[in-house]
N, C-alpha and C positions, 0 to 999 in steps of 0.2 A: 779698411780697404774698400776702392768702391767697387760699382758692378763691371766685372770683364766682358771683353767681347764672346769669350767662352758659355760665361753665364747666361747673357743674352741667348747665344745661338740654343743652350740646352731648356730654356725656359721656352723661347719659341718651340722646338721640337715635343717638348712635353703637352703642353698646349694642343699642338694640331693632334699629336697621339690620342688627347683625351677624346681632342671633339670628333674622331674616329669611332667612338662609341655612346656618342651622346647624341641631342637632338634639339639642344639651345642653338642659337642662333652664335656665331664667332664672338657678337658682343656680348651676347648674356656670359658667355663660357670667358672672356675675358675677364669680367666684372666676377665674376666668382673667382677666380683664379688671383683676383688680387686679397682677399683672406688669407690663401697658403703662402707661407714665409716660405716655403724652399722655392717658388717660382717668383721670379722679376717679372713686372708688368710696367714698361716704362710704353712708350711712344715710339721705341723702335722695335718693341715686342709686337703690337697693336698692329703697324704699316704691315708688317711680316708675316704674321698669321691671316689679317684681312687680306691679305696679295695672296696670299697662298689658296684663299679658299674663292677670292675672285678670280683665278687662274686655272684653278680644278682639273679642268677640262683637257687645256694646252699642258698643263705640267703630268695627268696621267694620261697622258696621248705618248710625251716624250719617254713616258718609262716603259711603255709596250711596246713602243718602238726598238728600245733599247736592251729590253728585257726576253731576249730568244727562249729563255726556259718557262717562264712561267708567263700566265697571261697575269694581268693585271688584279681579279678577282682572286688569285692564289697567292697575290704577295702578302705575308703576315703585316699586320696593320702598322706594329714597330718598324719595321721595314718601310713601309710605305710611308711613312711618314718623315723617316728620314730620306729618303732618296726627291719627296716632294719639299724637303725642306732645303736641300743641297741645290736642287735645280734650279727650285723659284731664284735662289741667292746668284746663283751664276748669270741667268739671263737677266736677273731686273737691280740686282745689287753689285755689278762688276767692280763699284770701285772700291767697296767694302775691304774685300778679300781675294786673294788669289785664287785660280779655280783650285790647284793641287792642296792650296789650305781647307777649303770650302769641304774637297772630297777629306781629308785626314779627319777632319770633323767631324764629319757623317759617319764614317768609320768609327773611329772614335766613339762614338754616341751608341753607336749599336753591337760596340764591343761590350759598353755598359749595362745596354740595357736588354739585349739579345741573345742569340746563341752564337757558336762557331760560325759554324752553316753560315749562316746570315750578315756576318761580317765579308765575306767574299762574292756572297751575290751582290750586296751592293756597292762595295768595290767593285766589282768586274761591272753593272751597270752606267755607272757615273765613271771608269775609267772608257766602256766604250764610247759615252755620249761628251768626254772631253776630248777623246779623239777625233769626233765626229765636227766638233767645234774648231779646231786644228786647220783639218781637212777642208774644212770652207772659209778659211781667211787666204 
């Protein structure tokens, strides 16, 4: 069977989580991450995580905007990594996926890999900043 759009999105997320604690560069931290068999490292991995870490800035701007309870510095890193992986995909990969797929995902991922708690903050985030999306068309 080959690799799903599922896989993709979970190997992207594991990625940015890692380089959340690390201090290689996005390509050194990709190039090592093609050793481990549980993570895909194709060329739509690579665009995704490089977007994500040349957007940084704009995509944790959009989560503290969106994020009434906690400032930025207090979101757990899992957390944050999903709600910047969700985001970047909505503003720069529209055609990809739908936004309400995009967020089940995120979800999704941080039911896995998370707590409770943490599955509704960032649902409640990315459902406020898709209303927000909504609201300006």
């Amino acid at each position: 069977m080959g690799v799903t759009r599922h896989d993709i999105r979970e190997s992207e997320f594991l990625i940015i989580f890692e380089k959340s604690f690390r201090s290689e560069s996005v390509l050194e931290l990709l190039e090592l991450s093609q050793d481990n068999e549980a993570i895909t490292v194709n060329d739509e991995v690579r665009t995704t995580v490089e977007g994500v870490y040349e957007h940084l800035e704009e995509l944790d701007g959009i989560i503290s905007r969106f994020s009434s309870k906690r400032s930025i510095q207090r979101i757990p890193r899992i957390n944050l990594s999903a709600l910047r992986l969700a985001i970047y995909e909505i503003l720069y990969k529209p055609d990809k996926a739908p936004v309400r797929a995009v967020i089940n995902e995120a979800v999704g991922l941080v039911k896995k890999y998370a707590q409770d708690a943490d599955v509704s903050f960032v649902n409640g985030v990315l459902g406020a900043y898709s209303r927000s999306l909504e609201e300006g068309r």
